[in-house]
C-alpha positions as CSV (number, residue, x, y, z in Angstrom):
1,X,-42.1,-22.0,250.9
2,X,-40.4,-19.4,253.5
3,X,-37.2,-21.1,252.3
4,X,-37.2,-20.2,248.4
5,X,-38.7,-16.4,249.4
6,X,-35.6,-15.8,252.0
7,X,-33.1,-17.3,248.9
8,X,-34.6,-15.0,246.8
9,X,-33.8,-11.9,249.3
10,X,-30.9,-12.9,250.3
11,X,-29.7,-13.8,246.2
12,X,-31.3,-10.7,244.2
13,X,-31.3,-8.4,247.4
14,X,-35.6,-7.9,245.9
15,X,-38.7,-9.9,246.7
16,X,-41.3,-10.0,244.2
17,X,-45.4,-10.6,245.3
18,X,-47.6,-12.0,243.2
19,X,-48.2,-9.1,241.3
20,X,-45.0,-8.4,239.9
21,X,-44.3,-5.8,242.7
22,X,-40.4,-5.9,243.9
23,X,-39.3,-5.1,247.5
24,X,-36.4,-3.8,248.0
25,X,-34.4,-5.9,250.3
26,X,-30.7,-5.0,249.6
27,X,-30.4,-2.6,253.0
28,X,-31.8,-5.2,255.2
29,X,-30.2,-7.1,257.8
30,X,-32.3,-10.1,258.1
31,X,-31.6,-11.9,261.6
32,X,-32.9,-15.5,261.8
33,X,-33.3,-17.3,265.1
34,X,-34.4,-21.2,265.2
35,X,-34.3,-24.2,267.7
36,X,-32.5,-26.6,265.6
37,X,-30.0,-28.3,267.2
38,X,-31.0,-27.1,270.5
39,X,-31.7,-31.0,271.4
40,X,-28.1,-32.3,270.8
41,X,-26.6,-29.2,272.3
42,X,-28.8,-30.0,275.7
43,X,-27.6,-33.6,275.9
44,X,-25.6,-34.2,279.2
45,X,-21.9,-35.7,278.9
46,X,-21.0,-39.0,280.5
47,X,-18.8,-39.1,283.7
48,X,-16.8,-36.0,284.4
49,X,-15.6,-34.8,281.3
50,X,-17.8,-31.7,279.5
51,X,-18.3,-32.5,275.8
52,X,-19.2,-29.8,273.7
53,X,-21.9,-31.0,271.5
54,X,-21.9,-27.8,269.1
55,X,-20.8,-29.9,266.3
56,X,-23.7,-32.2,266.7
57,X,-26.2,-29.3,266.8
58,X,-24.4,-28.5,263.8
59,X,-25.3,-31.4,261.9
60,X,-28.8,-31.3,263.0
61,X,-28.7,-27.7,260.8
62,X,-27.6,-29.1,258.0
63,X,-30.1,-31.9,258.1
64,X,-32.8,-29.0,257.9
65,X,-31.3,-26.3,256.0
66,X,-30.1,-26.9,252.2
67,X,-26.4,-25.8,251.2
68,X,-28.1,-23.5,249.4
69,X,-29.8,-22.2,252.4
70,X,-26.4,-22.4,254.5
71,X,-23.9,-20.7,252.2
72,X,-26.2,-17.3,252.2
73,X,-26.0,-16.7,255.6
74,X,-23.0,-15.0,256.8
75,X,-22.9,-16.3,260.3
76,X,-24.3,-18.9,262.9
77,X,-24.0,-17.7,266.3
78,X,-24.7,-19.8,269.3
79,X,-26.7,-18.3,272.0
80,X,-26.5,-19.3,275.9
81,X,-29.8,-20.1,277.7
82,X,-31.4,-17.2,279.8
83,X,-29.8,-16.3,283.4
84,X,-32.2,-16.2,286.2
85,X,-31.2,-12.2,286.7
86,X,-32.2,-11.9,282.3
87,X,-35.8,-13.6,283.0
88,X,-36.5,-11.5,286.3
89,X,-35.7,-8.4,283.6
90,X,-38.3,-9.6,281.6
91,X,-40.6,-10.4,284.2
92,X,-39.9,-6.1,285.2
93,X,-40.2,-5.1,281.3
94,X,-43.8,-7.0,281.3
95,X,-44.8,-5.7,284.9
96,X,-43.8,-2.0,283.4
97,X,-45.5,-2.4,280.2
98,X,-48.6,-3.5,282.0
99,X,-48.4,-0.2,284.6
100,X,-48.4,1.8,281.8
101,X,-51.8,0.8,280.2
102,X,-52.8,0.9,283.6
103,X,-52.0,4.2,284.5
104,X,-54.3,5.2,281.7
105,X,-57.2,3.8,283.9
106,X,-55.4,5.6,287.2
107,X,-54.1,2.0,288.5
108,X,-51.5,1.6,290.6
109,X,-49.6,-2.0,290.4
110,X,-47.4,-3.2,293.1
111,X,-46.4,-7.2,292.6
112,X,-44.1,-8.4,295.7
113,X,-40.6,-9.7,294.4
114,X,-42.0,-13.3,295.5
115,X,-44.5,-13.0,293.4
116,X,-42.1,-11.3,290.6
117,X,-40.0,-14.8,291.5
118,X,-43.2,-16.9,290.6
119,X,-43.5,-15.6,287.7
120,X,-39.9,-15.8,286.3
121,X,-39.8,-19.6,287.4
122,X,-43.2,-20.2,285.8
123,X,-43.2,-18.1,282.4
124,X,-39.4,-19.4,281.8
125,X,-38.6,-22.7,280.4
126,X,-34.8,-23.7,279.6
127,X,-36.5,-25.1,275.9
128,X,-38.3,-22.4,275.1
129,X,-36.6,-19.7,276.6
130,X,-38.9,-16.9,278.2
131,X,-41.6,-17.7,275.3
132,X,-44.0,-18.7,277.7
133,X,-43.7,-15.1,280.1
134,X,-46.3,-13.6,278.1
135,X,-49.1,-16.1,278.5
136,X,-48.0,-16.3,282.4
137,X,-48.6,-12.5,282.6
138,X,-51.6,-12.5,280.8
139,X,-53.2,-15.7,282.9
140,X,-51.7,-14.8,286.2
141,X,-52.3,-10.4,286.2
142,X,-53.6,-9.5,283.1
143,X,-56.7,-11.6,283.4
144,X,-57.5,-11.2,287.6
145,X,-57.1,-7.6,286.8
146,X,-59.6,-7.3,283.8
147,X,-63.2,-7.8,285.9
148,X,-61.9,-5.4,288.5
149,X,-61.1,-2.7,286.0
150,X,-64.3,-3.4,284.2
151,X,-67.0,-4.4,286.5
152,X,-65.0,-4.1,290.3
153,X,-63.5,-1.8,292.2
154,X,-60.7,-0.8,289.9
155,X,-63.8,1.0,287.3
156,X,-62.4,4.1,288.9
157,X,-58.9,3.9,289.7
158,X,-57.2,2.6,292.7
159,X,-54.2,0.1,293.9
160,X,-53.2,-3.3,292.9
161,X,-51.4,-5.5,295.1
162,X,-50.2,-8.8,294.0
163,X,-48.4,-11.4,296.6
164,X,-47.8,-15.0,296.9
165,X,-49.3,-17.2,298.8
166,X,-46.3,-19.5,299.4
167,X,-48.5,-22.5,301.4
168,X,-50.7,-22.6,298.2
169,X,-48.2,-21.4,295.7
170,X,-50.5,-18.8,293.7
171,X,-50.6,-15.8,293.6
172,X,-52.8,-13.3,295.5
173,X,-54.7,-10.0,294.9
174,X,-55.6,-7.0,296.8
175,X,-57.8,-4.3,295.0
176,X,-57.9,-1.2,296.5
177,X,-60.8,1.6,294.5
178,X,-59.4,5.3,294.8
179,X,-61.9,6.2,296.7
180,X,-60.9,3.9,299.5
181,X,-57.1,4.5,298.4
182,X,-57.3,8.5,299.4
183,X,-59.3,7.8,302.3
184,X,-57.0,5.8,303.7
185,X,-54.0,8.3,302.5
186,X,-55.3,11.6,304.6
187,X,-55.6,9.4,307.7
């Protein structure tokens, strides 16, 4: 099990297949992240007093972890959920990762920051953090855009515009082929 392997890194500083093969492991930071505790640390306080409820997230680790486990790592650190401003920078990192693969095809992508807006609120959920922003950008551009660059009017370059419809709350696309794109540029 994952546990016994990491107790073995984290012990002998090696990992050993099942071959016999050792890794070495003893210049390695190893960085962990899980949702235990999350749950107790979400609960909301009664009346007007704020109770921290670390120490009960902190029980809910050692009902999951072993002492064992526990008393190799060298530190816990909580983490705050996501600010708004965080998720719309990963809402930009996805929207610049996807304009470079399609600047290979000679696309141009222009999303309208209501649309950027519906995608932050959609791919970002306080449990599981921005998780769900990559299946949002693959649903909500990556797919509409696919036929057009295949089979549409994107085969040869051109200009994406995506909008939001805010009476139907979805998003919107306007594909422009580079042919009509400089047409309409030396007018």
């Amino acid at each position: 099990d994952v546990f016994n392997i990491l107790l073995q890194v984290m012990d002998n500083g090696t990992l050993t297949d099942n071959n016999g093969r050792k890794a070495d492991f003893r210049n390695v930071v190893l960085v962990m992240t899980t949702n235990a505790g999350v749950r107790e640390t979400e609960r909301k306080s009664i009346g007007l007093i704020h109770q921290d409820n670390s120490t009960d997230a902190m029980e809910e680790i050692k009902k999951i972890f072993t002492p064992e486990f526990r008393n190799r790592l060298d530190n816990i650190i909580w983490f705050d959920h996501l600010s708004t401003d965080v998720i719309h920078q990963v809402v930009d990192k996805f929207i610049v990762e996807l304009q470079v693969q399609l600047d290979q095809k000679g696309v141009s992508l222009e999303v309208s920051q209501e649309a950027r807006n519906w995608l932050a609120e959609k791919g970002y959920d306080r449990a599981m953090g921005a998780r769900p922003m990559a299946r949002v950008i693959q649903d909500n551009l990556k797919k509409p855009l696919a036929n057009e660059l295949l089979f549409g009017s994107l085969v040869d370059g051109g200009q994406v515009t995506v909008a939001l419809d805010k009476e139907k709350n979805e998003l919107t696309y306007g594909f422009q082929s580079a042919q009509k794109h400089k047409a309409e540029a030396a007018h």
